[in-house]
C-alpha positions as CSV (number, residue, x, y, z in Angstrom):
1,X,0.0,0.0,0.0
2,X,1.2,3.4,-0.9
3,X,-1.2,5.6,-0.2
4,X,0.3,9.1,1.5
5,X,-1.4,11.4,3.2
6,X,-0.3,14.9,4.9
7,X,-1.9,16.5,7.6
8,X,-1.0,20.1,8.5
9,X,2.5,20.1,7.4
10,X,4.4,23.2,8.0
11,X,7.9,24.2,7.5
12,X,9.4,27.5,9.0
13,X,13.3,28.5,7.9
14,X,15.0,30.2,10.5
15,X,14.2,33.7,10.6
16,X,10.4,33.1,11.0
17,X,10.1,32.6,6.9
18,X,7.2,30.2,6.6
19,X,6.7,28.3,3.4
20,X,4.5,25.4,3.8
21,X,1.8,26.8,6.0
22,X,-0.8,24.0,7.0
23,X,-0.5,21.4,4.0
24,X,-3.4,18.5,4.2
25,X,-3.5,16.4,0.8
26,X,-3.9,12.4,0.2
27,X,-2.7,11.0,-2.8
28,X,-3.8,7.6,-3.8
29,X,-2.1,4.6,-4.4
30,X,-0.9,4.5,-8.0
31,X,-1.8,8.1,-8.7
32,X,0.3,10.3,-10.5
33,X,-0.4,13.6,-8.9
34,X,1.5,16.7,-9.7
35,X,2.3,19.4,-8.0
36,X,2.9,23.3,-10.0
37,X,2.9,26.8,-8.8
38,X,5.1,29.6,-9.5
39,X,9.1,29.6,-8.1
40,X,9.4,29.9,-4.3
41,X,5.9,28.8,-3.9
42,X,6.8,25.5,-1.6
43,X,6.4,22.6,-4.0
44,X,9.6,21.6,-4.0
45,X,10.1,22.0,-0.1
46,X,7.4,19.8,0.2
47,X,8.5,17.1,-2.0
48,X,11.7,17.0,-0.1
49,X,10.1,16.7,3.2
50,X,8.5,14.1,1.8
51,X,11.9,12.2,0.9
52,X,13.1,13.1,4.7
53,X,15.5,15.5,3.3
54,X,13.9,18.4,5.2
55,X,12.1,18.1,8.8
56,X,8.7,19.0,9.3
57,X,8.3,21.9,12.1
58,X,4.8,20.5,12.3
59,X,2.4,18.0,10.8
60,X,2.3,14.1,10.1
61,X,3.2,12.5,7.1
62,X,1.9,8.7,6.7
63,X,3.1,6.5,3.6
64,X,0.9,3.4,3.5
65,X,-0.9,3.0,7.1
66,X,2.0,4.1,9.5
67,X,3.3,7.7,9.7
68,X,7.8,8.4,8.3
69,X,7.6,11.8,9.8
70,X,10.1,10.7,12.2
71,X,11.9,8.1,10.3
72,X,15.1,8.3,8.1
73,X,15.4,9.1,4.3
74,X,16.2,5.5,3.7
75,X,13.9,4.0,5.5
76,X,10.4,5.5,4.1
77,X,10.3,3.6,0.8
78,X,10.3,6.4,-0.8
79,X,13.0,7.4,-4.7
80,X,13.7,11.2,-5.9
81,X,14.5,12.3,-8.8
82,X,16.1,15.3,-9.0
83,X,16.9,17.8,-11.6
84,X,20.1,17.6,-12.0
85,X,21.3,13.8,-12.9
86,X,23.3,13.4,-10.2
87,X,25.5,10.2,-12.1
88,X,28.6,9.4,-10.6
89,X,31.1,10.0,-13.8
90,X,33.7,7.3,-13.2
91,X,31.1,4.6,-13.0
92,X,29.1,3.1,-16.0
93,X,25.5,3.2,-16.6
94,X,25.0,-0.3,-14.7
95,X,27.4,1.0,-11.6
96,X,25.4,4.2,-11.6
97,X,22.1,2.6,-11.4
98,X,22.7,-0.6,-8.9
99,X,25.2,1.5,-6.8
100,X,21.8,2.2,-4.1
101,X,21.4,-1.4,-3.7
102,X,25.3,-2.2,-3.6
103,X,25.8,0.4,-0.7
104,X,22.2,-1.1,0.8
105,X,24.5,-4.9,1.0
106,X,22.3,-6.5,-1.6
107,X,24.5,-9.5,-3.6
108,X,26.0,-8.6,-6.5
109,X,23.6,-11.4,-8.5
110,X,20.7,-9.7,-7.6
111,X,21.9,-6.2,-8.1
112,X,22.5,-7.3,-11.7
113,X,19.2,-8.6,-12.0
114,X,17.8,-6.0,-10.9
115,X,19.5,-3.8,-12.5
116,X,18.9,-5.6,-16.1
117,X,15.1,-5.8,-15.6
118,X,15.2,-1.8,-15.2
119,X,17.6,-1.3,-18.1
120,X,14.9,-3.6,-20.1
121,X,12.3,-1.2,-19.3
122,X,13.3,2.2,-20.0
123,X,15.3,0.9,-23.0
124,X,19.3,1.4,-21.1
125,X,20.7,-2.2,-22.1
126,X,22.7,-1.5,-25.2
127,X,24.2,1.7,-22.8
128,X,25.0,-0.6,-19.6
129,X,28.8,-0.4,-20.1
130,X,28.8,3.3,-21.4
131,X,30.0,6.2,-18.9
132,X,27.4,9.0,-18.2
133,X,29.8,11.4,-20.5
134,X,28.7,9.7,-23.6
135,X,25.1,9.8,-22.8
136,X,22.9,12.4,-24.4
137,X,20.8,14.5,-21.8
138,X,17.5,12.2,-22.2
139,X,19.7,9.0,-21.5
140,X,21.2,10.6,-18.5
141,X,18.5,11.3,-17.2
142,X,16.7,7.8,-18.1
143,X,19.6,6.4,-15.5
144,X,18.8,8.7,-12.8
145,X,15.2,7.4,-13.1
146,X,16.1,4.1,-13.5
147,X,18.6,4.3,-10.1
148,X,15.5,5.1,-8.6
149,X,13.4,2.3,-9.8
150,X,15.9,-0.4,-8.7
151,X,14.8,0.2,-5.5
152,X,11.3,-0.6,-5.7
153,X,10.1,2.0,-3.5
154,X,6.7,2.5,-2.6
155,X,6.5,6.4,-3.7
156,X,8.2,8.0,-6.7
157,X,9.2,11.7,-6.3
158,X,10.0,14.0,-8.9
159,X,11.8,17.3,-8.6
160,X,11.7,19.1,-12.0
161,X,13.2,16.4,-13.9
162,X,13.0,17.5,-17.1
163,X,14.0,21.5,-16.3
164,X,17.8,20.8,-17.9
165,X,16.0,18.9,-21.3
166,X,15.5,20.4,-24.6
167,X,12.0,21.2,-25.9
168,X,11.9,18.0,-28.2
169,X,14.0,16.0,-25.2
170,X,11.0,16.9,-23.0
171,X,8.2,15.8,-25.6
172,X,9.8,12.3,-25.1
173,X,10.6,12.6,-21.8
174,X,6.9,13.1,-20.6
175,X,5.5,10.1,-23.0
176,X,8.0,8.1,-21.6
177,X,7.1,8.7,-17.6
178,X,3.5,8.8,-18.5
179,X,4.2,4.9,-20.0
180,X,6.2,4.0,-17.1
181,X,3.8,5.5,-14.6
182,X,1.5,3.1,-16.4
183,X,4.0,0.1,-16.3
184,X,4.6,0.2,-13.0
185,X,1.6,1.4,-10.9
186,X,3.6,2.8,-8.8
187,X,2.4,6.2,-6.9
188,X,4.2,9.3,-8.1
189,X,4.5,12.7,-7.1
190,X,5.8,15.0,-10.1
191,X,7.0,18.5,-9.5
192,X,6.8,21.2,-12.1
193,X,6.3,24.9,-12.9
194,X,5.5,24.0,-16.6
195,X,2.0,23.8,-16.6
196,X,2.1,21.9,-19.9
197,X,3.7,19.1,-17.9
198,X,1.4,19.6,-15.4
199,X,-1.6,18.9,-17.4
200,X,-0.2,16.2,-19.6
201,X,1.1,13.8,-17.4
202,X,-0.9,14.5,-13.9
203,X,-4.2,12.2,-13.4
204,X,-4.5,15.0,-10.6
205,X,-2.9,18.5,-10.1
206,X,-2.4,20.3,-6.8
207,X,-2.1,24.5,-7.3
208,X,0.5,25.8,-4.8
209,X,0.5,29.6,-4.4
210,X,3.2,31.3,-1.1
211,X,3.2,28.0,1.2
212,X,-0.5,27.3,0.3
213,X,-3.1,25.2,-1.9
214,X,-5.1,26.8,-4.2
215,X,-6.9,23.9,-5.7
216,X,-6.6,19.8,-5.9
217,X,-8.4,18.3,-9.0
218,X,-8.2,16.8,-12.3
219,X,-6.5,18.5,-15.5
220,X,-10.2,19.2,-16.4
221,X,-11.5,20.1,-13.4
222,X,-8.9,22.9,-12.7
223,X,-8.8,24.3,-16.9
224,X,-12.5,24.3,-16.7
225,X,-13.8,25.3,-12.9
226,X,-10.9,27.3,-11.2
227,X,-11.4,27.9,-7.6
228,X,-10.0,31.6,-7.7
229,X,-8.2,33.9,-10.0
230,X,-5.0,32.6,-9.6
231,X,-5.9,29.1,-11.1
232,X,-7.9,30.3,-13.7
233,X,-4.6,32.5,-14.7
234,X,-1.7,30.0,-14.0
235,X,-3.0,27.5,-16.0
236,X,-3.9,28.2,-20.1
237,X,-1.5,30.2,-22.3
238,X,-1.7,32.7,-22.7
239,X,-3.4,33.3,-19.4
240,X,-6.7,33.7,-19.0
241,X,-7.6,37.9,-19.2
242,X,-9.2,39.4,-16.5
243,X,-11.5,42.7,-17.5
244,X,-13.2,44.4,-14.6
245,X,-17.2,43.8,-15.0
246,X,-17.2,48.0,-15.3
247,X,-15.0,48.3,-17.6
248,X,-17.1,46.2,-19.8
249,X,-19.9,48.2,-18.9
250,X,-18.3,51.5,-19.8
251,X,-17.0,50.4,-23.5
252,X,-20.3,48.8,-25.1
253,X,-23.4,51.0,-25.4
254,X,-26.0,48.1,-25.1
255,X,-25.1,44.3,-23.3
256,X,-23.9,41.9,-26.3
257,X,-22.1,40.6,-24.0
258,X,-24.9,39.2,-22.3
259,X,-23.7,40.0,-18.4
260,X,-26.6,39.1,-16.0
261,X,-27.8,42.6,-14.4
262,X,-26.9,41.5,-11.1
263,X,-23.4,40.9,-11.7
264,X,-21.8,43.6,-9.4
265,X,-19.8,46.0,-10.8
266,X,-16.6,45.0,-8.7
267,X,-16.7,41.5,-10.2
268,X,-13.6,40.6,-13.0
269,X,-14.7,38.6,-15.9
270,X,-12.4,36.1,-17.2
271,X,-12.3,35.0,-20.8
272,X,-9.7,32.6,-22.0
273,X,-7.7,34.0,-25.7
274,X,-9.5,31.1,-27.6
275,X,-13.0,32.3,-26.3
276,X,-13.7,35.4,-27.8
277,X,-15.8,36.2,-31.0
278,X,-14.6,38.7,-33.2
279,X,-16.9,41.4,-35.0
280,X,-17.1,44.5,-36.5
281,X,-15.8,47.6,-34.7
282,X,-19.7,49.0,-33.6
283,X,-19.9,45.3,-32.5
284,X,-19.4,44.3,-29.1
285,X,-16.2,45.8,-27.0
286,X,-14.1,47.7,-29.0
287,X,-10.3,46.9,-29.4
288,X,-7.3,48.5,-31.0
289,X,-4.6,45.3,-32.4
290,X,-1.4,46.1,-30.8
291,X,0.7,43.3,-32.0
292,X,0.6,39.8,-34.1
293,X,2.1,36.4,-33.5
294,X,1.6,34.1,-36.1
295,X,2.6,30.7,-34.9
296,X,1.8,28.7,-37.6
297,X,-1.5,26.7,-36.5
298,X,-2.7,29.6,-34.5
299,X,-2.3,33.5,-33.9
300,X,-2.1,35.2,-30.8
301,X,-3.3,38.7,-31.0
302,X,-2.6,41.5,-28.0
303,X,-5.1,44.2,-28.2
304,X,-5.9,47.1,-26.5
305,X,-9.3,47.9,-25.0
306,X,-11.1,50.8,-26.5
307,X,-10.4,54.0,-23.0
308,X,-9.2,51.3,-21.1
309,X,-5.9,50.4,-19.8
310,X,-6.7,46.5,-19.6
311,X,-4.7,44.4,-22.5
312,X,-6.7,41.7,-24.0
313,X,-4.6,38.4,-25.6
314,X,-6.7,36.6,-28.3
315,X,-5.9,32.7,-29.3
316,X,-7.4,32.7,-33.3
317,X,-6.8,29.8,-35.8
318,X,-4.3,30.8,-38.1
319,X,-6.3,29.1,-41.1
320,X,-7.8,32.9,-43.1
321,X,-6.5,35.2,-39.9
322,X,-5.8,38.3,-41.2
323,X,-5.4,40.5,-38.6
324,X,-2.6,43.4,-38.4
325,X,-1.2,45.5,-35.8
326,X,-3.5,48.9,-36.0
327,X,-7.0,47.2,-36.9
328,X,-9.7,48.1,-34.7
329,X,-12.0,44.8,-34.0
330,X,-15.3,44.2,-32.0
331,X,-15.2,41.8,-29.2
332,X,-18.2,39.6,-27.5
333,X,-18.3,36.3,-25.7
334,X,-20.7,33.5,-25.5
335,X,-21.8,33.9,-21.5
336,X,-21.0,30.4,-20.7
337,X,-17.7,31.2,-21.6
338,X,-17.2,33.8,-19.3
339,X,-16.1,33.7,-15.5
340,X,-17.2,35.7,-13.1
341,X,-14.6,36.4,-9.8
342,X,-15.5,38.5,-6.9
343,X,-13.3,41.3,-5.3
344,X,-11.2,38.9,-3.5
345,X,-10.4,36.9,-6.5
346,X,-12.6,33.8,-5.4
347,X,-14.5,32.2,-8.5
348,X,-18.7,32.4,-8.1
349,X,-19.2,30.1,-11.5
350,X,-19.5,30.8,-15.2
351,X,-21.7,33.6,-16.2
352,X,-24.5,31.9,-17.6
353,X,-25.1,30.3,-14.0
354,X,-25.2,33.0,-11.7
């Protein structure tokens, strides 16, 4: 059983700097939960007082049904993965990866087995007698991961693994966790600030904003629903755009926009780029194109609102876009497409259901 559950973890740095402030999450047995948030948000604090790198100053942690906060790195079943590959230069790709277990007393025979069976899996065998200097960056980092599976641990944790990768290297890098995850069943805990990884490879995501979380759901759940501003802008790029509910009010003579009458005037809106319909200037919210980028299947557009200092991104297909810096377009929105946010940022639902 790996199940692992935190209740009220919180760790304080000398000086009084708190950044994990009251933490409770369970993660399942055999998920592959994800963690993302901005840098210096606590994510990868966590994660590391998971491992037993870093000491609680208060809180439980329980892997399975018996609670590691007070036990030993080695002894909590748990792997990391960290961001850099860590490989010991001097050693091959079969030293590298069985060295845990060697220091851990296990026979050589076994080590070797085990260490085959992994190099099997995540495609190493042909490298097992190669150095780590003649590895490419995505095979380096295969071994790291594969140092981590010899030791059949009960939890999987990621730090960034992929940060030092190439954009192609990463593509490959994500299919080939996501098969693994699915190989082994193993529960995994993935940390990231690249929301792209975030929703590709986590069956759940958790939202960490200064020590706290902001929301724990699906991919789906969080795109689609976001529990406050700050979700609804993390995650989509470009970000979701926020226009203040009087700002819509003051640049459209009549309500094309739909906007129920008892939406409050300190309400934000939020429309994602690819949600907006585009009209005619004396159609909808007016809005002056400030700049182009054509990326081949679509165009972002950054416009300007018509008297208002609030700038607009809009996601368009590229397929008969023909939009240039200077036009002046009308904007309008479908209501169910909208979101509404009070003053405080907190999300009351999609227009069309309040």
């Amino acid at each position: 059983m790996a199940e692992l559950s935190l209740r009220q973890v919180r760790k304080t740095f000398p000086g009084g700097i708190e950044v994990l402030r009251g933490i409770d999450l369970d993660v399942a047995d055999g998920e592959f939960m994800v963690f993302v948030g901005p840098s210096g948000c606590g994510k990868s604090t966590l994660l590391r007082v998971m491992a037993g790198l870093e000491t609680m100053t208060d809180g439980d942690l329980s892997i399975g049904d018996r609670s590691v906060r007070d036990l030993a790195p080695a002894e909590r079943g748990v792997a990391m993965v960290f961001q850099s590959y860590a490989l010991y230069p001097h050693m091959s790709v079969a030293q590298n990866m069985g060295f845990g277990l060697k220091m851990s007393g296990v026979p050589k025979a076994i080590v070797a087995q085990k260490v085959g069976e992994v190099a099997e899996v995540l495609q190493l065998t042909h490298l097992l007698d190669s150095k780590p200097g003649v590895l490419s960056g995505g095979q380096r980092q295969r071994v790291a991961i594969g140092r981590a599976i010899v030791r059949t641990p009960k939890v999987f944790l990621f730090d960034e693994p992929l940060s030092n990768l190439d954009a192609s290297l990463r593509v490959q890098m994500r299919m080939e966790l996501a098969r693994l995850h699915k190989a082994l069943g193993t529960t995994m805990i993935y940390v990231t600030h690249d929301q792209v990884e975030a929703m590709t490879l986590g069956q759940r995501i958790t939202v960490f904003n200064g020590g706290r979380m902001e929301q724990v759901g699906t991919p789906q759940t969080l795109f689609n629903q976001p529990a406050n501003q700050f979700v609804a802008g993390f995650l989509g790029s470009p970000r979701m755009n926020f226009i203040p509910v009087q700002a819509i009010q003051a640049g459209i003579q009549t309500n094309p926009w739909c906007l129920p009458h008892h939406v409050s005037r300190e309400c934000v809106i939020g429309i994602r780029p690819e949600d907006f319909l585009l009209g005619s200037a004396d159609a909808g919210m007016r809005a002056c194109i400030d700049m182009v980028e054509n990326l081949g299947d679509v165009v972002i557009a950054y416009t300007t609102l018509s008297g208002q200092p609030a700038s607009i991104a809009l996601k368009l297909p590229a397929a008969g876009c023909t939009l240039q810096s200077g036009d002046v377009i009308g904007l309008q929105v479908k209501p169910e497409k909208m979101h509404v946010f009070n003053q405080n940022g907190e999300a009351l639902g999609p227009c069309a259901a309040i």
